[in-house]
N, C-alpha and C positions, 0 to 999 in steps of 0.2 A: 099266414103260412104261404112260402112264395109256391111257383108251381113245379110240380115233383117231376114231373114228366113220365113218361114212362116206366111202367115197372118193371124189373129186371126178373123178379118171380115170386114164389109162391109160399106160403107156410106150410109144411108138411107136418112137424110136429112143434111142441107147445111146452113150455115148462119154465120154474122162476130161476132156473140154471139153463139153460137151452132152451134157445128158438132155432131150429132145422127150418132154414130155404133152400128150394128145389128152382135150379132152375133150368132147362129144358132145350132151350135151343143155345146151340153152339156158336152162333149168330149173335147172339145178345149177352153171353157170357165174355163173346171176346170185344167188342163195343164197349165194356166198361170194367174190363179186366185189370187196370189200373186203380181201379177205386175197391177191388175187391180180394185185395190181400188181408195179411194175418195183420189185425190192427186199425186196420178201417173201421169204418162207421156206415150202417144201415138204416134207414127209418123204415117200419114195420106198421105197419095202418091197423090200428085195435079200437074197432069199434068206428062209430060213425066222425068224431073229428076230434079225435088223441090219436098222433102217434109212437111206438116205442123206437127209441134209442139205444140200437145195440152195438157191440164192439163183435169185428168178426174173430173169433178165437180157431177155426179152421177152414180149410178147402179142400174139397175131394172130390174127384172124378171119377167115374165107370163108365165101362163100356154096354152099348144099348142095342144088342142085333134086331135090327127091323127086317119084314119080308115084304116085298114089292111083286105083283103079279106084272109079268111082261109076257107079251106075242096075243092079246086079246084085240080084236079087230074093232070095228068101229060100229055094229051092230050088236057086239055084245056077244059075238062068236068066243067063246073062250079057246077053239080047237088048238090043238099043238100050243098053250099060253104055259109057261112056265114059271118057279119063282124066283125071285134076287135076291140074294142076301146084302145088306148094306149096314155099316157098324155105323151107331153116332153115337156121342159122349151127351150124360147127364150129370151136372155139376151139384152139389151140397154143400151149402156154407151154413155151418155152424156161429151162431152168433148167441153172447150173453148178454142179457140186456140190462141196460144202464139206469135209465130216467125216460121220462116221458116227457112228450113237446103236447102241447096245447095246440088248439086249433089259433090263438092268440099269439104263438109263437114262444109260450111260457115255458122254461123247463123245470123240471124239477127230479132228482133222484129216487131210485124204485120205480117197482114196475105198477103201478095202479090198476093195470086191468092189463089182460097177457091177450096176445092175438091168439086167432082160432086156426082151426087147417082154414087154407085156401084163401088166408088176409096177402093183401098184395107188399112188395119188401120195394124200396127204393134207392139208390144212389144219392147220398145224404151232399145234396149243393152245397158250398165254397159258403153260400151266405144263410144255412143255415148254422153252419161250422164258428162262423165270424161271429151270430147274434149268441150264441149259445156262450161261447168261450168272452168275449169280450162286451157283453152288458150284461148278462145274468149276475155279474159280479156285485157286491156293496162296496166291498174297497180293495180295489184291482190294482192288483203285482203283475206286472209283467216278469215270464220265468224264460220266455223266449220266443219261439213260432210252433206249431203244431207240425210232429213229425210227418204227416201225412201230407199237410198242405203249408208248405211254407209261407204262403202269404196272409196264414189268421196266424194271430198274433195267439198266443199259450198265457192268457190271465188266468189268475187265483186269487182267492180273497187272501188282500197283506196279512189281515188282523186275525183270521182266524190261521192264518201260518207262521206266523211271529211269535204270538200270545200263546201259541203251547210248543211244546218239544217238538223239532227236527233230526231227522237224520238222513245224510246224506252217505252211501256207499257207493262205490267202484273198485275194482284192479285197478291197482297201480298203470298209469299209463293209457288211463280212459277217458282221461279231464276233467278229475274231481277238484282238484286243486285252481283249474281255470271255471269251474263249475260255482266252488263256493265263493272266487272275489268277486265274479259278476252281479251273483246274487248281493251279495254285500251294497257292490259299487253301486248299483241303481238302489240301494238304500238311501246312502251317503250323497247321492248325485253325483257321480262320476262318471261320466260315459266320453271315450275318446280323447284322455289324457287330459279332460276340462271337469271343470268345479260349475256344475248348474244353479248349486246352492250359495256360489259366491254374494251375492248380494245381502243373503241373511240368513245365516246358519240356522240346518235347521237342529231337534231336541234327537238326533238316534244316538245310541250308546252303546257300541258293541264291544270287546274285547275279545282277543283272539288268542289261543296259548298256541303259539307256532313251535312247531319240534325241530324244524327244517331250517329257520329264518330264511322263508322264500314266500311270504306274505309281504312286505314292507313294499316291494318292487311295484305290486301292483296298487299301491297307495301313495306312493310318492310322487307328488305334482310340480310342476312350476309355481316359483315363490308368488309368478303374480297370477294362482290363481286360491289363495288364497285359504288352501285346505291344510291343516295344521293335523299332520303325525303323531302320535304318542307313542313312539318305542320304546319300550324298557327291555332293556338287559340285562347282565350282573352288571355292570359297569355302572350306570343311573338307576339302577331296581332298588329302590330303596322299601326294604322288606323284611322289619328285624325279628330278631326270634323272639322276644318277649310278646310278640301277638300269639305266638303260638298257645295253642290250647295242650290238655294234658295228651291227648293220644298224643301229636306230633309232638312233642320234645322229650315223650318216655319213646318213641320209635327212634330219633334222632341220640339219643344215649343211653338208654337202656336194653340191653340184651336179655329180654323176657325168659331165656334157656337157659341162663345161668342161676344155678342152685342158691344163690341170697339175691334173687334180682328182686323179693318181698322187700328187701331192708332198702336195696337201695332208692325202690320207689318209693318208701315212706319217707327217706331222709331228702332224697332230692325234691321232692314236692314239700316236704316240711321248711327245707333251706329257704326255696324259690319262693313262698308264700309269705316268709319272716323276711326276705329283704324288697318284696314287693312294700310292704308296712311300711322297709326301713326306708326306703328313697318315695315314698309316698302316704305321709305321716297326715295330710288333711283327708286322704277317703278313709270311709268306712267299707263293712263288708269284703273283706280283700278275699279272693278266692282264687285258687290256681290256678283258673281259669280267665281270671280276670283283664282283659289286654292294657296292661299299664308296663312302666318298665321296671325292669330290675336287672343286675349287673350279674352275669354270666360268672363273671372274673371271681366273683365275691362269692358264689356259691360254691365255685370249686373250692375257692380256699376254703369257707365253710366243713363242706365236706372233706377236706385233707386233714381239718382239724379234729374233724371225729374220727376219722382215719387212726389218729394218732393221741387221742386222747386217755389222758389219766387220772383215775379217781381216787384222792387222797383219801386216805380210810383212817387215819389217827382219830382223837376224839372230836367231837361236833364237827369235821371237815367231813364228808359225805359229799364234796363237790369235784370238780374238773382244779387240778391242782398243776399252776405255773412251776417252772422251777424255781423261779425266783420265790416261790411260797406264796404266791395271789392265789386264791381259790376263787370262783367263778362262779358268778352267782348268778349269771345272766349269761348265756352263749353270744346270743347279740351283739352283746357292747366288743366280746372277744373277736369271736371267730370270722368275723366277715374281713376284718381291718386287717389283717394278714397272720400269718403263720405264727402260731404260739409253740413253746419250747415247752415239753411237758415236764415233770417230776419223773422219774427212772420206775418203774414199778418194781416193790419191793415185796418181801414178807416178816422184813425186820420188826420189830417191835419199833423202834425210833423214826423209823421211814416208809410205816406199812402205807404200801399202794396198790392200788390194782388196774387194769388195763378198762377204759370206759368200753358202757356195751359194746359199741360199734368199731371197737380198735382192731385195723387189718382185713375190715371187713372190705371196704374200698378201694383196695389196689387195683381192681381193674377196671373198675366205674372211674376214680381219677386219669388213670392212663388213655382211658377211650373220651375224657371229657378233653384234657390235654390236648392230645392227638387231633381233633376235630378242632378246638380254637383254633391250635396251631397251623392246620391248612389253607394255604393260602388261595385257596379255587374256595372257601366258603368263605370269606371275609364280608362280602357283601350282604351275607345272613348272620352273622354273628358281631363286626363291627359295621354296621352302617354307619355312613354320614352324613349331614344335610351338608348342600351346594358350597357350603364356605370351609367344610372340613370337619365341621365340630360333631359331638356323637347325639344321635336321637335322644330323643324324652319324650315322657306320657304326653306333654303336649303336643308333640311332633303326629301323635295320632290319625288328627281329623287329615294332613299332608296326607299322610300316606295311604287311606281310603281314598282322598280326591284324584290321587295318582290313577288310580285302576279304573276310574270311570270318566277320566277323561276332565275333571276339573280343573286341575293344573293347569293345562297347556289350553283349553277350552277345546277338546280335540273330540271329534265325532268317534274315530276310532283308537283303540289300544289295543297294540302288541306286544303282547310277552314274547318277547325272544326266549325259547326253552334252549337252542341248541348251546349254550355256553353252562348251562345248567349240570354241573356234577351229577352221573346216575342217582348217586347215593341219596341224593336229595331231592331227588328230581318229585319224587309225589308228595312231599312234602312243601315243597315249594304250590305247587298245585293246587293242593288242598287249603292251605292257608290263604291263597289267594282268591280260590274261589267263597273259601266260608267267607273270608270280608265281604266280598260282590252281596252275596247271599244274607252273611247279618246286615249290611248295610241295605238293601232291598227291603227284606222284615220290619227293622226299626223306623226306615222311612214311609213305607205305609201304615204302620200303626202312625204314626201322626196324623198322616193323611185321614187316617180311619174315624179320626176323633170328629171332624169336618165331615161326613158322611162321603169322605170322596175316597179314590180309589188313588195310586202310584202313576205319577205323572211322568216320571223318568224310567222309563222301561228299560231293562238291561237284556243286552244279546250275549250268551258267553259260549262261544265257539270253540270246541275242544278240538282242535287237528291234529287226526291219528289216536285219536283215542286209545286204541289197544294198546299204547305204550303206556300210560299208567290209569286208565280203570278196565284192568283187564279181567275178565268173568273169573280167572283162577288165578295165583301168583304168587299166594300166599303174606305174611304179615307186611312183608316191602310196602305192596300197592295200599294195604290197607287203610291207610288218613287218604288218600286221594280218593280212592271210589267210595269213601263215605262221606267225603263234602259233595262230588258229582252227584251222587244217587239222591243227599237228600236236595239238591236244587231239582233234579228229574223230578223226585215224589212231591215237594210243597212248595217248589220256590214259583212255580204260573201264578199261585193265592197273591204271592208279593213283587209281583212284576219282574220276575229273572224267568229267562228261560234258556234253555239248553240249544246249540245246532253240532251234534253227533257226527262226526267225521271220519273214517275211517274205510282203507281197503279190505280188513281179517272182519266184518262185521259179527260173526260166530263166535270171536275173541272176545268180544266188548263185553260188559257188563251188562247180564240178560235182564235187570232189575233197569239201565237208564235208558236201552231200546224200547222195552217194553212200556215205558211211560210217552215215545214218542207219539202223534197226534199226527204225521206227517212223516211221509218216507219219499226220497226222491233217489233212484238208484239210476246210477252209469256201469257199461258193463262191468258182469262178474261171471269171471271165469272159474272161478272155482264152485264142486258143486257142493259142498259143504257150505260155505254159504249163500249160493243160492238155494238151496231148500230151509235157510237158517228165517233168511227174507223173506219167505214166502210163506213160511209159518207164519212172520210176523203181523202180515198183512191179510186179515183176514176179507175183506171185498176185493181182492185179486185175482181174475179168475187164471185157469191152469194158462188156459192159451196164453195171454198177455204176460204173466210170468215164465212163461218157454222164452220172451223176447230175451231174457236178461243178459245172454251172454252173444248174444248175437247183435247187441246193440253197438252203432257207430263209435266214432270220435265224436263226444258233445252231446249224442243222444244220451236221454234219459227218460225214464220211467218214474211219475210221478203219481201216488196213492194217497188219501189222505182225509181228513174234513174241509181242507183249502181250495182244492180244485173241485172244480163240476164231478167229474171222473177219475178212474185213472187212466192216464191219458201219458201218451211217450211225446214228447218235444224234443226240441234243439236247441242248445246254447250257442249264441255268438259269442267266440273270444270276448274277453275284455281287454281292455287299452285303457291301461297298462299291464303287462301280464303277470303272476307272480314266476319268480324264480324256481317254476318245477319244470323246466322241458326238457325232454330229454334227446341226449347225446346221439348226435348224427352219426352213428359208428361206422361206419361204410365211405361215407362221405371224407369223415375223417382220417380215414385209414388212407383213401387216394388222394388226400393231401400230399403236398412236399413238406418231408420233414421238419419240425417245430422244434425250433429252442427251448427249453425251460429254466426259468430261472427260478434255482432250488434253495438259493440261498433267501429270497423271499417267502416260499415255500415253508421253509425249515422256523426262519420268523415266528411267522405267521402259526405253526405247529407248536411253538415256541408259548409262543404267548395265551395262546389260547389253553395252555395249560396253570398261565398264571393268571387268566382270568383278567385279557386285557383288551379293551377294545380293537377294532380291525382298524 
């Protein structure tokens, strides 16, 4: 333990939420006035060689009237002596205490033994800030410098901030967005537009769903430095609907509100499962759920054909009756291969027919199935292609996993570009892509598992802006998105995926995948909704350190958690490269000299992004 020096004052009162120091002279309060704001740190002498580590959560002053005898002579004559009044200030810092230091220089969290009145409080030195923060660590992350002293560096342990759920909040406009690629970038080794890890890539995997596409900027390097992007967009997202599972493709075309939407989920799940068989005749087990392919095209005609189907009723016919007089004895062989011409329903004796169950029951299940192929801003999800043009297949599968975690291109990171992404489909898209992340996480450690080892490929999946679709309320829309999020929140740490929560509405977000985070790092928030949303969340936060919230800098951050020693407010340095979120110098702008636009560009570019074409 280096030496403390002087004590600044005194324990007045005692408790496992407050420790009250007094400190007394005006002299000594302004001597170290600097170190004794909301957020510093005190060491508190408990017992003969432990001291407590606490954070100061207030400061208060009052006024102290003393009385001075004056006009007393030199023998002790008091005659004609009168008194003085003279005001001086005694000061009260309120501090909650953190961990305790050893006399070894050991820390550790909780308070082990609480000081008494009259234990002496200290000015916590620079180098005991430095041993505490950057070796008490097992395997140290750098998140930035400590807001208090810029010169100690703000470590956490990586593994235990990685390995479970994060969430990062701020207001817009606080530096969340330069907040999370830094964190990222000193994953990946990126620091100052250079590749550290050029020599020999290292194993991180993070994917990122960007809503904005202003993530890529701060990942795109110099060719010679070696660091290889994974952007997908609609453009190259190759991401077809037959992975879908039943919730996403009955949201995607079924209207749960419509008074037969029974029949049409039985026939379109019955369709979809009979031509998964039909284009995939070697597996067994085929289930609706099954991710293999099956032809979109073929089940609407399927379905057009029930649509329109007629039950020849003469003798021994009891089946689906061609015009041509074929009767059907097998829907299969018929209805996938296109459009059949029914018999007329009759009630003649020579031509008696009747209209099959489901005839007329699909007009508007065909029209909404139509309608959706037909758009061309979904093509990307409904006709995928591989690179030469041709259409996916079940084999195409293990491609299109290796896509989202970076195998393909051998790429540290992936970006989902969302902002080209159709509302309509936007949590569906989401959801599909995170459940793959997530079954593929599952089924890779159960192999792992068999070897008594544990997921060697750890996934990072970064949700930026959350609230746009796993929003706490929002009804059936969000619904496949905040249930593949929530279940990676609830069991996907068992299988090496983990969540980093992003968002400025953090009150919006789904109380189910906050409530699973392990780690919270917040930049200001200005709104007090949610700030009292985070402060519920964080139950070791005391009131003081959460009053910082909205009072906090550009870059500053408040960080709570299992990861760090405490919680403790740091600073981010920019990164370099930065993402594409800064914002518009308006003032500046405005005493510019007038700027041409070229709108014809513009209009393009409006243009095309409506047919879902690259920039």
């Amino acid at each position: 333990m280096p030496d403390l020096g002087e004590p600044v004052g005194s324990v007045t009162d005692s408790s496992h939420s407050l420790v009250r120091i007094e400190i007394s002279s005006a002299e000594e309060f302004e001597k170290h006035k600097s170190k004794l704001g909301v957020g510093q740190y005190l060491l508190i002498a408990s017992g003969n060689n432990l001291h407590l580590l606490a954070t100061i959560t207030a400061v208060r002053a009052s006024h102290v009237e003393r009385r001075a005898a004056v006009g007393s002579t030199d023998d002790g004559d008091t005659a004609g002596s009168s008194d003085a009044h003279t005001v001086a200030f005694r000061f009260q810092i309120d501090t909650q205490p953190i961990g305790t230091l050893s006399e070894d220089g050991e820390f550790s969290r909780g308070s082990h033994s609480l000081p008494v009145p009259t234990e002496h409080a200290y000015v916590t030195p620079a180098s005991v800030l430095k041993e505490i923060f950057s070796q008490q660590i097992k395997s140290r992350f750098s998140l930035g410098t400590l807001g208090i002293a810029p010169d100690v560096l703000l470590e956490i342990d990586g593994d235990r901030f990685f390995s479970k759920h994060v969430a990062v909040v701020g207001s817009t406009g606080s530096g969340k967005s330069c907040a999370v690629a830094k964190i990222l970038q000193a994953v990946v080794g990126i620091e100052s537009k250079a590749n550290s890890h050029k020599a020999a890539q290292k194993n991180s995997h993070i994917v990122i769903f960007d809503i904005h596409a202003e993530y890529a900027a701060a990942f795109k390097l110099a060719d010679t430095e070696g660091f290889t992007l994974n952007l997908l967009n609609v453009d190259n997202l190759r991401l077809p609907y037959w992975l879908m599972n039943a919730q996403e493709l009955e949201d995607i075309f079924i209207e749960s509100n419509e008074q037969n939407s029974h029949n049409q989920i039985s026939q379109f799940r019955h369709a979809v499962v009979r031509n998964k068989c039909r284009h995939n005749p070697a597996l067994t087990n085929v289930s609706f759920d099954t991710p293999i392919y099956f032809s979109i095209d073929e089940v609407v005609t399927y379905l057009e054909n029930m649509n329109t189907e007629v039950i020849g009723k003469l003798p021994e016919e009891g089946k689906p009756k061609l015009v041509d007089g074929t009767l059907v004895a097998d829907r299969d062989d018929f209805y996938f291969s296109g459009l059949q011409s029914f018999v007329v329903s009759s009630t003649a004796a020579a031509t008696k027919a009747s209209n099959g169950p489901f005839n007329g029951e699909f007009d508007r299940l065909i029209l909404r199935l139509r309608t959706r192929l037909a758009d061309p801003r979904l093509q990307f999800l409904f006709y995928p292609k591989r690179p030469n043009g041709t259409d996916l297949s079940t084999d195409d599968f293990v491609d299109v996993v290796r896509q989202f975690v970076g195998y393909l291109t051998k790429s540290n990171v992936s970006i989902v570009d969302l902002s080209g992404i159709p509302f309509e489909v936007l949590s569906i898209v989401v959801s599909l892509i995170s459940r793959m992340i997530f079954d593929f996480g599952f089924h890779y450690s159960k192999t792992r598992h068999v070897g008594g080892e544990v997921s060697d490929v750890p996934i990072l999946v970064v949700c930026e802006e959350a609230h746009n679709y796993v929003p706490r309320s929002g009804g059936a829309a969000y619904d496949s998105s905040r249930k593949s999020i929530e279940r990676i929140a609830k069991e996907g740490r068992k299988y090496g995926v983990t969540l980093m929560v992003v968002s400025q509405r953090p009150s919006e977000v789904s109380e189910t995948i906050f409530s699973q985070c392990s780690n919270y790092i917040s930049l200001r928030l200005t709104n007090a909704v949610d700030q009292a949303y985070v402060k519920s969340l964080l139950p070791d936060l005391s009131t003081g350190v959460g009053d910082l919230l909205p009072n906090l800098g550009q870059g500053e951050f408040l960080i709570v958690g299992d990861a760090p020693l405490m919680p403790t407010v740091g600073h981010f340095a920019l990164p370099v490269p930065e993402p594409h979120s800064r914002s518009v110098n308006y003032l500046q702008e405005w005493n510019a000299d007038w700027r041409p636009v070229d709108f014809d560009t513009v209009i393009d570019r409006w243009r095309g992004k409506v047919l879902i074409k690259a920039e």
